[in-house]
N, C-alpha and C positions, 0 to 999 in steps of 0.2 A: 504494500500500500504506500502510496505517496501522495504528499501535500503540498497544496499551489504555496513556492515560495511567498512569506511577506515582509517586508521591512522590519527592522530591529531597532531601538535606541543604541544609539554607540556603548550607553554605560552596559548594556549588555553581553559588548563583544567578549568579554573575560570572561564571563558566564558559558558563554559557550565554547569557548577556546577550551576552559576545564572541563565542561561535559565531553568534547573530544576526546580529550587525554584519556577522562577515565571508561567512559567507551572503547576504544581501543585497544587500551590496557586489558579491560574484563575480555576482549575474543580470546586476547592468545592465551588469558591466565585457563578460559573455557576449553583452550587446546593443546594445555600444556601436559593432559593425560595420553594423551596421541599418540601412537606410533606414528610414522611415514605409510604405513599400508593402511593402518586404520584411518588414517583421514584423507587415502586416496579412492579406497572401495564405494561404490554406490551398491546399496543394496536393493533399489527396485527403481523407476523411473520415475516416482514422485520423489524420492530422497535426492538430496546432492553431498556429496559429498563435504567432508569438514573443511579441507584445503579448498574445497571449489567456494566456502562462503566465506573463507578469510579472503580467498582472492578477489571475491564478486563483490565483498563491500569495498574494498582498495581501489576497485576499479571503479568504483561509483564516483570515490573522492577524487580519481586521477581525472576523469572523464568530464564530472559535472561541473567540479570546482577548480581544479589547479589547471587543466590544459586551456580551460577559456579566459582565464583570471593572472595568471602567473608568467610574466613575459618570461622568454629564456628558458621557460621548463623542457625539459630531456625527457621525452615516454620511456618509461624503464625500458618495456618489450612491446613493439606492432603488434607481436600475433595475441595479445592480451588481451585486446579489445574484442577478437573473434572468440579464444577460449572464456572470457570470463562479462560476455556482455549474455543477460539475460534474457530478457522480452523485449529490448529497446529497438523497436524496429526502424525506428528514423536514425538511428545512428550505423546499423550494418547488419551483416551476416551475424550467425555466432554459429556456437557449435549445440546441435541437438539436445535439448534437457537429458534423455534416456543414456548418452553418451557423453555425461558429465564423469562416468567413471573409469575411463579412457584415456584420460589425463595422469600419463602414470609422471608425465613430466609436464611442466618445472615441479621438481621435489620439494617437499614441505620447508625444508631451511628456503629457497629462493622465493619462495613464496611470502614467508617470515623478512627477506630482504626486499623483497617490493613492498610488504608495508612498511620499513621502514623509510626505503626512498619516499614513499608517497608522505610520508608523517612529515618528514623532514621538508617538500614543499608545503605542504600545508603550514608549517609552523613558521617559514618565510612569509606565506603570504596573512597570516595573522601581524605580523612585525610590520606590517606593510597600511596597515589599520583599515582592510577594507571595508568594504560600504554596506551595511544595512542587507542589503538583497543577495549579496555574497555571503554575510554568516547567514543567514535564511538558509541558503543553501547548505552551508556544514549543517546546522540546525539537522535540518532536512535527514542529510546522510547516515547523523549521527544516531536517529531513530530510526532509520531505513537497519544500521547496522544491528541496533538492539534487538527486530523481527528476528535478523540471522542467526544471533546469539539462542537466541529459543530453536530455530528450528536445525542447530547445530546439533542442540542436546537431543533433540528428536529425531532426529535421523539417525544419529550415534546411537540412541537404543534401541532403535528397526533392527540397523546393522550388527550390532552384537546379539541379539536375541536371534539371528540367523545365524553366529556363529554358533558351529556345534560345540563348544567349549562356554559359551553363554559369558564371556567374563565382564567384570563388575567395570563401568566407567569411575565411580568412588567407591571409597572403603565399601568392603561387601559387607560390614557388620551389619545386621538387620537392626532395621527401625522398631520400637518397636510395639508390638501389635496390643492395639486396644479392645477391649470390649463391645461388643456389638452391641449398635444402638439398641434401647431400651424398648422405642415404643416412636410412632409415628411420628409424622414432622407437623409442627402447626403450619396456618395459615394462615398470612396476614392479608385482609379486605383493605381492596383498593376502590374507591368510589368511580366512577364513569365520569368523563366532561372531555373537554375541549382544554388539550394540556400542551406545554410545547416540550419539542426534544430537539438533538442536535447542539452542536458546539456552538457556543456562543463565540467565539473567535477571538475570546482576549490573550487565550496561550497557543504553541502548538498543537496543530490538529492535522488530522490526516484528510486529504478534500472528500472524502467518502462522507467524516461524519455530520459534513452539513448540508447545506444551512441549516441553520434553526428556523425548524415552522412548526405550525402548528398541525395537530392531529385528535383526532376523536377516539376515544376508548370507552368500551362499557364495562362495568362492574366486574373485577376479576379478585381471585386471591391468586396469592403466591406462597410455594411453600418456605417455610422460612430457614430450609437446610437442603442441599443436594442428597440428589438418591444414592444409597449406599451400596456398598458391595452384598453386604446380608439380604439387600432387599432383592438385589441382582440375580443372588443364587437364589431368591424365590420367583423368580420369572423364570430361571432355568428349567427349576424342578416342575413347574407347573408345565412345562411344555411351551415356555416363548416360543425358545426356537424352532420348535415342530409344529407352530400352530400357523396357519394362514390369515384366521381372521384379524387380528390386531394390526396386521403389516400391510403398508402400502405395495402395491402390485410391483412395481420396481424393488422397490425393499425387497419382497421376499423373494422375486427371480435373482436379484445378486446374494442372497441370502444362501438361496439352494444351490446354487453354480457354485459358489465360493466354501461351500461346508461349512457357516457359522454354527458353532453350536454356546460360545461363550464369547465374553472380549478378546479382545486382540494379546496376545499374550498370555492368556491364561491357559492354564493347565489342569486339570482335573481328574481324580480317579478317587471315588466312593464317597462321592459327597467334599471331597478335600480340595483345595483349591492353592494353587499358588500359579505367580505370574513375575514378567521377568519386570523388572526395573530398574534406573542407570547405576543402581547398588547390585546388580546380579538377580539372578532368581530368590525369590522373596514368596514367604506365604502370604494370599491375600487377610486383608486386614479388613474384617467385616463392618468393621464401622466407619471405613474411608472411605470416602466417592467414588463411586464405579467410574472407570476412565476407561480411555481406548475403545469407546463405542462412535459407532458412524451415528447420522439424523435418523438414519434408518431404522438401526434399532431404539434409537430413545424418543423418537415415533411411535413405536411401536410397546414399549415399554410404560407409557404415559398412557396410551388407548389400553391397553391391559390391564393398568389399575383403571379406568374409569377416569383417565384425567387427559389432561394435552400439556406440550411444551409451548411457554408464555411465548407471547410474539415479541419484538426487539422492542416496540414503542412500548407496553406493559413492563418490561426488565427495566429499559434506561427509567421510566418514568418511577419506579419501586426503588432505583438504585441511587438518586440522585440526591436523597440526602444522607448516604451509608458512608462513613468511611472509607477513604481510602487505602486497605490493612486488610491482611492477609497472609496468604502463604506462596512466597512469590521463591524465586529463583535464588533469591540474596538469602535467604535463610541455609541453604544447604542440604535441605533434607532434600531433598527432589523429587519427590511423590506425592500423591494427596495425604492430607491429615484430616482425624476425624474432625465434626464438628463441636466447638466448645461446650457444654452443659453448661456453662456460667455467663456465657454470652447471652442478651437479648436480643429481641428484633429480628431483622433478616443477618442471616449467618452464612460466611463462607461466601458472599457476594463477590467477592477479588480475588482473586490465589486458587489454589487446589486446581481445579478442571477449567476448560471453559465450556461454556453451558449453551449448548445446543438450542436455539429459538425455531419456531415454526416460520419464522419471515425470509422470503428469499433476500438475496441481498439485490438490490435494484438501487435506481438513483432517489433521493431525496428532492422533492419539489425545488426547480430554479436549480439542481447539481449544475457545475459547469465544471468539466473536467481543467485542469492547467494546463495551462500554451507548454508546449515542446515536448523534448523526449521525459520532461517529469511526470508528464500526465497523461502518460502511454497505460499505466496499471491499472487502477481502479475501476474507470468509467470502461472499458472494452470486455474487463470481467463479470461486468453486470447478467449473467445469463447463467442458470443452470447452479448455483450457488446459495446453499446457505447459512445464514446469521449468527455468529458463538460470539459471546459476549463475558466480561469477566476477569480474562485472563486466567494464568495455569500456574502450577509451581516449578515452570521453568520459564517465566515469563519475567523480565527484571521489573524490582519492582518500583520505580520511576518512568514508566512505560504504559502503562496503564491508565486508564480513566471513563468513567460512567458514558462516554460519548462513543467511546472506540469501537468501531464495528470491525471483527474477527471474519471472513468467513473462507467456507471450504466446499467443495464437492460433497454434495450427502450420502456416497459409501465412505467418506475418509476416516482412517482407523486408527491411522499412528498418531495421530494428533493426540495430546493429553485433553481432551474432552469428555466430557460427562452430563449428567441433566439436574433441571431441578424444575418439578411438577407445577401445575397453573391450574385455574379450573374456573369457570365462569359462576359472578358469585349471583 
């Protein structure tokens, strides 16, 4: 996702010069578990590789900022703009997403040395005191990087969960496992009206999540905790996945082609459950948020209790006066955690999973995508997509906000996503 650059106040340029630094810093300290073959492997044609996302944000800064901005500047490598340009079609060719793990060279150290060429113009052209719509742009890159930082760890545990050796990205010591929830989630009643959503546009925002308009909702509750894994394996045993009726006709044809019988990673035998995590194979924790589920099944899991998943104007509008606090990437655990029992209100709103809506992702009244190759991403994806909201526990957690629209393909599995039930009140 990306956002129409806008103007800065100067006293801001230091503000953003540090968010650089410490962005940049958190990718490599994210890749500093790595082999050379572990961050060259792709393990299916939606994942990239870890070296292909240190390179692909490097590229973004050499491309968007330093080569139009920085007289004098030296392109590390030509063929960098083919290997490591991703959907920007007004800038060139690239090379094939499915064949991002074909890249068996430049090896991780040259990789590691183009960002620091690139760091090193960028920090020239900070010294240079550029103008307002230039740091927009690092702004820009520097949350463009943060996406990457998430879906590094997420692709990293696709990939090892395919290794037949399963090994741990962190300490494998297990987390560890709480009590299964007690007894159901409340629900908090939302009244109906004419409410507004979308970013108000006084900080960064991604141009997806505006403008701000207004919209119409009728009476709904919300439940005030995400669905568990206990409640998961009672969808299981009841026959979720063998039944047709609760599934959308799509759903269940990739359901049955593909042999769903649990989430993605999990494993089962007599009732037992464990599933893989960036700590290694782990037993499931019955009071943590079921994750690793497509729209499909938490579709299909919410019409099975009797309920639906909230649309994105009901979530932003429940979510907008919650805290920003959770269980984000920066904590270290990197899996979901149960919900607090000490906590009120809505629970688990930020962190842990992101939470599957029933809304496709389409444009917001008046969207206008950004002039140039920034504003290639959002507005063309508008088709066939939909709306996760929230954020995950590998999401940083300065990235996040009640506006941010997430979304994905409705079979996507590897994503740390999960649900939290709605119901018209």
């Amino acid at each position: 996702m990306h956002a129409k650059p806008v103007s800065r106040p100067a006293l801001e340029r230091s503000q953003i010069a540090r968010f650089y630094r410490e962005v940049r810093d958190t990718s490599r300290a994210l890749a500093a578990p790595l082999s050379d073959a572990d961050a060259t492997v792709q393990s299916m044609p939606d994942a990239s590789p870890a070296k292909w996302h240190l390179a692909h944000t490097t590229w973004f800064f050499e491309t968007m900022v330093v080569e139009p901005h920085l007289s004098g500047y030296r392109v590390f490598d030509p063929h960098y703009n083919f290997l490591f340009n991703s959907y920007y079609e007004t800038i060139g060719p690239r090379l094939a997403r499915p064949q991002r793990g074909m890249i068996t060279r430049p090896a991780l150290d040259e990789v590691y040395a183009y960002r620091e060429h690139v760091d090193a113009a960028v920090e020239a052209l900070f010294a240079r005191a550029p103008s307002g719509r230039i740091m927009a742009l690092v702004e820009l890159g520097c949350h463009h990087e943060q996406q990457h930082q998430e879906l590094l760890l997420t692709d990293i545990l696709h990939l090892f969960a395919r290794n037949p050796l399963m090994p741990a990205y962190k300490d494998p010591s297990p987390v560890a496992v709480e009590a299964a929830a007690s007894g159901p989630p409340g629900y908090k009643t939302f009244e109906g009206g004419i409410i507004e959503i979308g970013h108000d546009g006084k900080s960064f925002a991604f141009d997806c999540e505006g403008p701000r308009h207004r919209a119409l909702i009728e009476p709904f509750r919300l439940a005030d905790r995400l669905v568990t894994n206990a409640e998961w394996i009672e969808f299981i045993a009841d026959g979720g996945y063998r039944n047709p009726v609760p599934w959308l006709s799509e759903g269940w044809i990739k359901a049955c082609a593909e042999a769903w019988s649990m989430p993605l990673y999990w494993e089962g035998r007599d009732g037992d459950y464990t599933t893989m995590t960036l700590r290694g194979r782990q037993p499931v924790d019955p009071a943590a948020p079921v994750c690793h589920v497509s729209y499909y099944e938490a579709d299909a899991f919410a019409r099975w209790c009797g309920r639906r998943l909230p649309t994105e104007v009901e979530w932003e509008h429940a979510a907008k006066d919650v805290p920003l606090s959770g269980n984000f990437a920066d904590s270290g655990r990197l899996r979901p955690r149960q919900a607090s029992a000490a906590d009120t209100g809505l629970r688990q709103m930020f962190g842990d999973v992101w939470e599957w809506t029933g809304s496709a992702f389409l444009p917001y009244p008046r969207f206008r995508p950004a002039h140039g190759a920034v504003g290639e991403y959002n507005g063309k994806f508008m088709s066939g997509q939909y709306v996760l909201r929230g954020g995950s526990c590998v999401t940083p957690r300065g990235h996040i906000r009640a506006s941010y629209r997430n979304f994905f393909i409705p079979d996507a599995r590897w994503q740390f996503s999960g649900l939290r039930l709605a119901e018209d009140a």
